[in-house]
C-alpha positions in Angstrom: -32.2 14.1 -23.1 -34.3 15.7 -25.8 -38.0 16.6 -25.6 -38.9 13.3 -27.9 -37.0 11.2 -25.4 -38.4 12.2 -22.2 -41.9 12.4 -23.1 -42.5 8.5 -22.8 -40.6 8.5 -19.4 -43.0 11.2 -18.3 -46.3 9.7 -19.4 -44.7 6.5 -17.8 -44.3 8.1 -14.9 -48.3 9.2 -15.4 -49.2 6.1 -15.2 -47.2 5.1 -12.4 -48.7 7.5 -10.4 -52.3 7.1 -11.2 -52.2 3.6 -10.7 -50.6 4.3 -6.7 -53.0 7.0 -6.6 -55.9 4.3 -6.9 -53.8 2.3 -4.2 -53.1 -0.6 -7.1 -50.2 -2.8 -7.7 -48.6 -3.8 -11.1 -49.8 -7.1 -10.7 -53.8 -5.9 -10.3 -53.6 -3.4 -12.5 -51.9 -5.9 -14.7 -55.0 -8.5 -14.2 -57.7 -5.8 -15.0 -56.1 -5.0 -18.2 -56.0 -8.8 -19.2 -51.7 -8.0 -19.9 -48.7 -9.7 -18.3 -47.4 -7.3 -15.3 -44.1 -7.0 -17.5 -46.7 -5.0 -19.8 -47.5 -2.7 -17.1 -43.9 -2.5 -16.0 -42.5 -1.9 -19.4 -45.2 1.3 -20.1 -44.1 2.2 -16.5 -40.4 2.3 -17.4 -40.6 3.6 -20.8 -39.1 0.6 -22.5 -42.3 0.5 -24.2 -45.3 3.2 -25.9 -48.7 3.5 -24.8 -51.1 4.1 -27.7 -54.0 5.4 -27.7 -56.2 2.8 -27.6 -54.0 1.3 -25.0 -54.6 4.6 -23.2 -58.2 4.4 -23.1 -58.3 1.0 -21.8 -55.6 2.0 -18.8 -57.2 5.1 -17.6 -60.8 2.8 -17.6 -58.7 0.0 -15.6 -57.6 2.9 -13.3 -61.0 5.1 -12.7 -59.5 7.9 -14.4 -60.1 9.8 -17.2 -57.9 10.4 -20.5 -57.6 14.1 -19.2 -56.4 13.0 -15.8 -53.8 11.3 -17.5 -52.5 13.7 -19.7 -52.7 16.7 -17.0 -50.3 13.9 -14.9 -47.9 13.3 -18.2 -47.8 17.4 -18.6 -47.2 18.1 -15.1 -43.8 15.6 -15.3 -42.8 16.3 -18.8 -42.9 20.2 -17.8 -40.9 19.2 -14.5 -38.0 17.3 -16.5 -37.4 20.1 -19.1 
């Protein structure tokens, strides 16, 4: 898997942990983000990007900052090189 490729898995995988980290499921996190759960699910699997914006809004849902989230994408993407 290239570089390109993985990176959405990782930050995916970011996500995913955040939001367990905060003790939340899909479903609630999901409901704070005004988003179907398949939205959450889908950033979770990597079937689908997280902008920026998108970003923002899903490190406010989770009490986290933008930093947190990117130290947690950096941390996986380094672990699946």
């Amino acid at each position: 898997m290239s570089r390109i490729e993985h990176e959405p898995t990782a930050l995916g995988e970011a996500v995913r942990q955040l939001r367990a980290q905060m003790g939340l499921t899909q479903q609630e996190l999901a409901a704070s983000l005004d988003v179907p759960q398949s939205w959450v699910s889908n950033i979770e699997g990597a079937r689908r990007r997280l902008g920026v914006l998108e970003a923002l809004e899903v490190c406010e849902a989770l009490g986290c900052s933008v930093v947190d989230l990117l130290e947690e994408y950096e941390r996986r993407r380094c672990a699946g090189k």
